[in-house]
C-alpha positions as CSV (number, residue, x, y, z in Angstrom):
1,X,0.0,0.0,0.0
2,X,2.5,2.0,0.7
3,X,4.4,1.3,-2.8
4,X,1.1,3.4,-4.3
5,X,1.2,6.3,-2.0
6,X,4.8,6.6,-4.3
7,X,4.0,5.1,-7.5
8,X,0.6,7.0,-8.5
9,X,2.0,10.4,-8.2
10,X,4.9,9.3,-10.2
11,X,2.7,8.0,-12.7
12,X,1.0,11.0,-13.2
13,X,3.9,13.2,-13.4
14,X,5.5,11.1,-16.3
15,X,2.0,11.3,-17.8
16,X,1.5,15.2,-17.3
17,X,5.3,15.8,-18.7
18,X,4.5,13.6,-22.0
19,X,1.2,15.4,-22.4
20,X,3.3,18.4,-22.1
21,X,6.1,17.3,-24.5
22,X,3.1,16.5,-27.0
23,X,1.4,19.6,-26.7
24,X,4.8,21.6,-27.1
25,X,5.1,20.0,-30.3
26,X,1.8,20.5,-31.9
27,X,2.4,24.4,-30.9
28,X,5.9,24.4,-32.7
29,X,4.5,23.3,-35.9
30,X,6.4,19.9,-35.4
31,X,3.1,18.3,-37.5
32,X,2.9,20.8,-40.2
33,X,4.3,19.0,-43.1
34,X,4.4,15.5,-42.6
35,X,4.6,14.2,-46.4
36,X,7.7,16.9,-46.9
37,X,9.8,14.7,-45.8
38,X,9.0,11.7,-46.9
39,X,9.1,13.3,-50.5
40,X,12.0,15.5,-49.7
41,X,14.3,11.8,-49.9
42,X,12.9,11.2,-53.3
43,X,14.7,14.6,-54.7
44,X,18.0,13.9,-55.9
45,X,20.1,16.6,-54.5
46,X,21.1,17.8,-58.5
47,X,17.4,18.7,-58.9
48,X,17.0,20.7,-55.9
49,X,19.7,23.8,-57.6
50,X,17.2,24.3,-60.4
């Protein structure tokens, strides 16, 4: 029992600081183009200078 009284507030601070982390990284525009760089490998780096 005592094992909890450690263990949920724990668990909820790792949860909070991931919701966090997530939230920072919708705000930064870290999901904004998510097919650019999936294409961006396909572009041979000769074709990029044009």
């Amino acid at each position: 029992m005592t094992t909890l009284v450690y263990l949920i507030p724990v668990a909820l601070f790792l949860g909070a600081l991931g919701l966090s982390g997530f939230l920072w990284a919708l705000r930064s525009g870290q999901y904004e183009d998510l097919d650019g760089a999936a294409e961006r490998i396909l572009i041979e780096p000769d074709a990029r200078d044009n």
